[in-house]
N, CA, C and O atoms as a GROMACS GRO file, in nm:
protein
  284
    1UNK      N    1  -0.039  -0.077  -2.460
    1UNK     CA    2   0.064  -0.072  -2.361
    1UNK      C    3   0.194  -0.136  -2.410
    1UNK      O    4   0.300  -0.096  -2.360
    2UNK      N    5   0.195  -0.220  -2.492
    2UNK     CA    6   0.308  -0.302  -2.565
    2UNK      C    7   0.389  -0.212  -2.635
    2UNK      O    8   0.510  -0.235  -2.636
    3UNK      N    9   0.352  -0.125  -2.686
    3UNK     CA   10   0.426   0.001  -2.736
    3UNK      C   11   0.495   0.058  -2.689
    3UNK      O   12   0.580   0.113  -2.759
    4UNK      N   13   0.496   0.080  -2.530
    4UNK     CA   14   0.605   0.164  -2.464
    4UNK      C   15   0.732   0.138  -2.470
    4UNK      O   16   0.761   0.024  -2.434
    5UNK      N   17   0.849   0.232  -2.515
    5UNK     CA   18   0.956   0.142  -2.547
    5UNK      C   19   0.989   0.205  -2.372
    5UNK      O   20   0.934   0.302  -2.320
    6UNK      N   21   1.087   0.119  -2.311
    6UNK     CA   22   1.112   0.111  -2.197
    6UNK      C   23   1.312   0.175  -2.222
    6UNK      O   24   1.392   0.150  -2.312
    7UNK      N   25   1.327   0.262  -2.092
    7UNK     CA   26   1.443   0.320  -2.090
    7UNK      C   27   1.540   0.259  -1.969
    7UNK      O   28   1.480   0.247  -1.862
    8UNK      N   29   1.658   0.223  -1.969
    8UNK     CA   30   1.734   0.193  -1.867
    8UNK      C   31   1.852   0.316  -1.813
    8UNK      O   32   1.882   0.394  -1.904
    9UNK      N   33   1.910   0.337  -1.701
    9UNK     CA   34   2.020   0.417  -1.767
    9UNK      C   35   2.150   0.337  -1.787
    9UNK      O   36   2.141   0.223  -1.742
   10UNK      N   37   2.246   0.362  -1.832
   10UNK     CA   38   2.360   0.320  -1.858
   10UNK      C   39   2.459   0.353  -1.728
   10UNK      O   40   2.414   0.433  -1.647
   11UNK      N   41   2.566   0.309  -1.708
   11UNK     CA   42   2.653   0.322  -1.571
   11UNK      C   43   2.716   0.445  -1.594
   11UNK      O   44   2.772   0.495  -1.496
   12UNK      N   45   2.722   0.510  -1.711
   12UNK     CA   46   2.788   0.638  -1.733
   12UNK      C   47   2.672   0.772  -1.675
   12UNK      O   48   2.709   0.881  -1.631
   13UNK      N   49   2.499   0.715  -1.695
   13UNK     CA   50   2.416   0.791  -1.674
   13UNK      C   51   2.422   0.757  -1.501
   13UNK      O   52   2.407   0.835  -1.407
   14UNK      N   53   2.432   0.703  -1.501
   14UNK     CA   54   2.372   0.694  -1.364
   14UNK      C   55   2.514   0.764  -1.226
   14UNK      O   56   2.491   0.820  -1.119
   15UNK      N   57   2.619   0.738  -1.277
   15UNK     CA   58   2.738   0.814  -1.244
   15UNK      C   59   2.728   0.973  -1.250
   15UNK      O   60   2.755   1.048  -1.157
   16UNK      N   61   2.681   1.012  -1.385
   16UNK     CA   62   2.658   1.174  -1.426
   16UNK      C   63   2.549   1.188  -1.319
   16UNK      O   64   2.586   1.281  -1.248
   17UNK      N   65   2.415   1.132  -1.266
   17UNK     CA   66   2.372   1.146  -1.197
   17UNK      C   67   2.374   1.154  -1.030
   17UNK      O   68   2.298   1.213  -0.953
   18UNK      N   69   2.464   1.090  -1.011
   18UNK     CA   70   2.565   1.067  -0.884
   18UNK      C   71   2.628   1.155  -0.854
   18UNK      O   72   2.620   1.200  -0.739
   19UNK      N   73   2.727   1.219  -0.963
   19UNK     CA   74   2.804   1.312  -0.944
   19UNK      C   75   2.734   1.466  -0.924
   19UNK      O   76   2.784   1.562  -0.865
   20UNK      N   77   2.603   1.459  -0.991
   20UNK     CA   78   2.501   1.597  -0.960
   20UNK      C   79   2.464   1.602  -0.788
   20UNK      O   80   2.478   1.702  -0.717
   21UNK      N   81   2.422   1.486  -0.751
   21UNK     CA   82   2.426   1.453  -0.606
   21UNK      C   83   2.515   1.482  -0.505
   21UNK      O   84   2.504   1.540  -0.397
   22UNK      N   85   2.618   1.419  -0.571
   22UNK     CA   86   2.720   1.536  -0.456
   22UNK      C   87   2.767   1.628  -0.466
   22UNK      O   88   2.810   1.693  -0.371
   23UNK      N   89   2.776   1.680  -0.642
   23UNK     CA   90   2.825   1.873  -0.613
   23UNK      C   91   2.689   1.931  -0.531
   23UNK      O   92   2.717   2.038  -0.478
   24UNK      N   93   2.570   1.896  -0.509
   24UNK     CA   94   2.486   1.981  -0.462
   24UNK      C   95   2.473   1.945  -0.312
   24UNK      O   96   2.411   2.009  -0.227
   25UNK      N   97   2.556   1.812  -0.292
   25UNK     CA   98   2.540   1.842  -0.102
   25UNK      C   99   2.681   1.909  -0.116
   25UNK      O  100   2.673   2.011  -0.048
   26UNK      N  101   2.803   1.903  -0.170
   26UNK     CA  102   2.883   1.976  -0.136
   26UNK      C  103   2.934   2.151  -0.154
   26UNK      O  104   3.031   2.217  -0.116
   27UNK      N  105   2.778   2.187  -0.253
   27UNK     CA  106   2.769   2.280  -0.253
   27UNK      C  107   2.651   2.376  -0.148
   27UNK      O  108   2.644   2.490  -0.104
   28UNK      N  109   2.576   2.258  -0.142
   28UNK     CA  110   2.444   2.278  -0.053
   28UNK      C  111   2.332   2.389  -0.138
   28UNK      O  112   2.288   2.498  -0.104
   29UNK      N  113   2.311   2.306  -0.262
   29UNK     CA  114   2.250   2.366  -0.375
   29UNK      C  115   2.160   2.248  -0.408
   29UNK      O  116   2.181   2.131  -0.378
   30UNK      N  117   2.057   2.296  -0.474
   30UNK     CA  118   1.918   2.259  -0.535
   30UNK      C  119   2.005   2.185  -0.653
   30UNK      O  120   2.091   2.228  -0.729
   31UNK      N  121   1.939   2.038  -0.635
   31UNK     CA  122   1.984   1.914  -0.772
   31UNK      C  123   1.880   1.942  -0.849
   31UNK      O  124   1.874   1.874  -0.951
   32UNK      N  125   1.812   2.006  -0.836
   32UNK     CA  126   1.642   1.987  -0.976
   32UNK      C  127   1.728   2.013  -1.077
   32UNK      O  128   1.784   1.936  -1.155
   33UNK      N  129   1.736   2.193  -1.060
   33UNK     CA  130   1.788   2.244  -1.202
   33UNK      C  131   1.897   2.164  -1.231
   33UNK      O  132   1.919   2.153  -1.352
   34UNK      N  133   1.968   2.107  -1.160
   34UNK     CA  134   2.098   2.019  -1.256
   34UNK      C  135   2.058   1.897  -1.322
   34UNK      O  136   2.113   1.861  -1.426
   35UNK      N  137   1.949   1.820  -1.256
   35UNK     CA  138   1.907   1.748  -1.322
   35UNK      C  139   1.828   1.773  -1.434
   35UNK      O  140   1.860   1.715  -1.537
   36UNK      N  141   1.693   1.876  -1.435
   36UNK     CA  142   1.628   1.885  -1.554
   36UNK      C  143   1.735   1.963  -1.661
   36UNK      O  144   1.684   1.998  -1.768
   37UNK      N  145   1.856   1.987  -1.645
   37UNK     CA  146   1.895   2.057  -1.752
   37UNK      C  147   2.025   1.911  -1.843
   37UNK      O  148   2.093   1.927  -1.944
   38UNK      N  149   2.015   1.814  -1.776
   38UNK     CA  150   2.052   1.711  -1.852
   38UNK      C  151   1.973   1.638  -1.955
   38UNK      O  152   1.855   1.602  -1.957
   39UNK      N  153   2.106   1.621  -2.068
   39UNK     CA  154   2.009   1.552  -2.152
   39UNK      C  155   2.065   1.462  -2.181
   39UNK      O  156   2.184   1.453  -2.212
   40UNK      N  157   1.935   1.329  -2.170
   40UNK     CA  158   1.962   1.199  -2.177
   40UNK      C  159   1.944   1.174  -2.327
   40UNK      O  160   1.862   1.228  -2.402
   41UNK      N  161   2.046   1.072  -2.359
   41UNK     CA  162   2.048   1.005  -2.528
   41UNK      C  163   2.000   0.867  -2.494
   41UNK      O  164   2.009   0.815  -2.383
   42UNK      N  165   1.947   0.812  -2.605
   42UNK     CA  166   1.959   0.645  -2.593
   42UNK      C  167   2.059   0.594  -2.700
   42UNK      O  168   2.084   0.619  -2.818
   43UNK      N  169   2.097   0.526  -2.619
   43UNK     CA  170   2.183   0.400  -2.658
   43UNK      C  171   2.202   0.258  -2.645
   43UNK      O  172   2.152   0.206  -2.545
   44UNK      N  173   2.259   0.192  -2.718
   44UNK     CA  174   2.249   0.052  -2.740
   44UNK      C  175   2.295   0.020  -2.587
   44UNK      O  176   2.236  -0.085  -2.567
   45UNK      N  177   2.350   0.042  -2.496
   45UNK     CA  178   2.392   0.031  -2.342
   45UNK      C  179   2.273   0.073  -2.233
   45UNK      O  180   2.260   0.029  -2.118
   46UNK      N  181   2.186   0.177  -2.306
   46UNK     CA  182   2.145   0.249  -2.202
   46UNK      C  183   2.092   0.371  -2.274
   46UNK      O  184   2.065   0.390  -2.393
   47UNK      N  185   2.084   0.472  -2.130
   47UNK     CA  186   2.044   0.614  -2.160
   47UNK      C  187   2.200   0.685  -2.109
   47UNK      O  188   2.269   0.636  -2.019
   48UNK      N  189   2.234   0.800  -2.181
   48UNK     CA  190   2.334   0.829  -2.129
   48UNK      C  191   2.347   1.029  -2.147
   48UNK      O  192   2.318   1.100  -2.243
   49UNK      N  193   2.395   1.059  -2.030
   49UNK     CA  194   2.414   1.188  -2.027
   49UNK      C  195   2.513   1.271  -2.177
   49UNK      O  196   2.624   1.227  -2.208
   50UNK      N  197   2.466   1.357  -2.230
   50UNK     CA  198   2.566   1.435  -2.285
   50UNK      C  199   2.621   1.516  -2.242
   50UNK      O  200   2.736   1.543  -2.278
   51UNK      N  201   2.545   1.593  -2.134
   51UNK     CA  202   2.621   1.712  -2.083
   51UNK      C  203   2.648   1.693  -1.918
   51UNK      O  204   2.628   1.787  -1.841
   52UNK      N  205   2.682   1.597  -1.882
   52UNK     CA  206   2.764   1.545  -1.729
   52UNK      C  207   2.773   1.645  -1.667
   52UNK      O  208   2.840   1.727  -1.731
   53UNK      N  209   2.728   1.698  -1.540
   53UNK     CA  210   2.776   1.783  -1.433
   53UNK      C  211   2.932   1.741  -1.420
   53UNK      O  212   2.982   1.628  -1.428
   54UNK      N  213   3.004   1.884  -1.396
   54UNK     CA  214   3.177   1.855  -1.368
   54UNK      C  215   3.155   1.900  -1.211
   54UNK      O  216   3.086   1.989  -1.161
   55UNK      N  217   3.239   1.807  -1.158
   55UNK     CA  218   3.282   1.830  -1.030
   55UNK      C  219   3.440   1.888  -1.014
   55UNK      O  220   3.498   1.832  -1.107
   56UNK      N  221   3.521   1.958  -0.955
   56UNK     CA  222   3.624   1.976  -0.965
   56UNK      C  223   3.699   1.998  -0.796
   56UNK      O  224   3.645   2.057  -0.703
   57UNK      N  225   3.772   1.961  -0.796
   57UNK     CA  226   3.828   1.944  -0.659
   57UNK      C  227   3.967   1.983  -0.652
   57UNK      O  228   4.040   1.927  -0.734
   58UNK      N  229   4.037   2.090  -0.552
   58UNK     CA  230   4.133   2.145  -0.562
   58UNK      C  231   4.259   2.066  -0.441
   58UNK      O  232   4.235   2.000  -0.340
   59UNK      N  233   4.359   2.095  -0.487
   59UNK     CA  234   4.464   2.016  -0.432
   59UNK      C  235   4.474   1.962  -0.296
   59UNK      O  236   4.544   1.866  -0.264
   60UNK      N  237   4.409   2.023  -0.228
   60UNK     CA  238   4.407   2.017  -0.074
   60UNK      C  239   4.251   1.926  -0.055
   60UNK      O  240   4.219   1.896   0.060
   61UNK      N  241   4.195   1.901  -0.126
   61UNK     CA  242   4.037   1.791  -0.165
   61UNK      C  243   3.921   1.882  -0.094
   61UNK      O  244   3.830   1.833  -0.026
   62UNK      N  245   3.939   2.029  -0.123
   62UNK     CA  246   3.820   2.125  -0.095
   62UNK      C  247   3.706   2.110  -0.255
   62UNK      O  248   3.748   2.080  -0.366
   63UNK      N  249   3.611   2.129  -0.231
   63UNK     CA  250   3.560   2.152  -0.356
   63UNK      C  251   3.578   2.301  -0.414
   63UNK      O  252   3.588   2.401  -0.343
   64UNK      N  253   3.579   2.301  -0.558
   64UNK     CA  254   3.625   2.430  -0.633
   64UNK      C  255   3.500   2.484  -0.702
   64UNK      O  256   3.490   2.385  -0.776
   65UNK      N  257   3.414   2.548  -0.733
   65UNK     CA  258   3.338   2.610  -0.805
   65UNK      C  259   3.402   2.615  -1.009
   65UNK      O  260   3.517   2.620  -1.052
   66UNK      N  261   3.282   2.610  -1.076
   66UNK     CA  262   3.343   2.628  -1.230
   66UNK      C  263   3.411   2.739  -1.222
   66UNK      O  264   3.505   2.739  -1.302
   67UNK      N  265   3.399   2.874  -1.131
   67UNK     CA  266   3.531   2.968  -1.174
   67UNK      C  267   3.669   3.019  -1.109
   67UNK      O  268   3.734   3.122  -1.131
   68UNK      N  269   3.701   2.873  -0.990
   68UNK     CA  270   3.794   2.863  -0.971
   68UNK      C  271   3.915   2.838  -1.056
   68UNK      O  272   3.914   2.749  -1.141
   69UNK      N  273   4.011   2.908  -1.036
   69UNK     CA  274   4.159   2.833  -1.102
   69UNK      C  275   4.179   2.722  -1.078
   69UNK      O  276   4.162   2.685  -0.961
   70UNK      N  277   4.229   2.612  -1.193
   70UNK     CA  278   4.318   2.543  -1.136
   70UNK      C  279   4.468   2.539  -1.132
   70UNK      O  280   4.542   2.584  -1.220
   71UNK      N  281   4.494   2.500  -1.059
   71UNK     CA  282   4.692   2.580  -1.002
   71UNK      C  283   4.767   2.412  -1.066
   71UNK      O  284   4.888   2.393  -1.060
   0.00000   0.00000   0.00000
């Protein structure tokens, strides 16, 4: 059991994770697939996302979809 190396996340992971949380209530979409399609690194801080869910928010503070313009 001493062997297990033990994982924390880092404040950057845990943010990337946050931010999956609310594009999917503000999209009113399933977080699984956004979550299992992240991949966590380790690092001397932590565990940390490489590929971060983007949230994007348009001038008027509606949420925008990835194939919205931005103006």
């Amino acid at each position: 059991m001493s062997d297990i190396k033990k994982f924390n996340l880092s404040d950057q992971a845990l943010g990337a994770v946050m931010m999956a949380l609310q594009k999917s209530l503000m999209e009113q979409s399933d977080i699984v697939p956004v979550l299992k399609d992240m991949d966590f690194v380790p690092t001397d801080h932590g565990l940390v996302v490489s590929n971060a869910p983007l949230v994007k928010f348009a001038a008027d503070d509606t949420a925008m979809d990835d194939n919205s313009p931005i103006e």
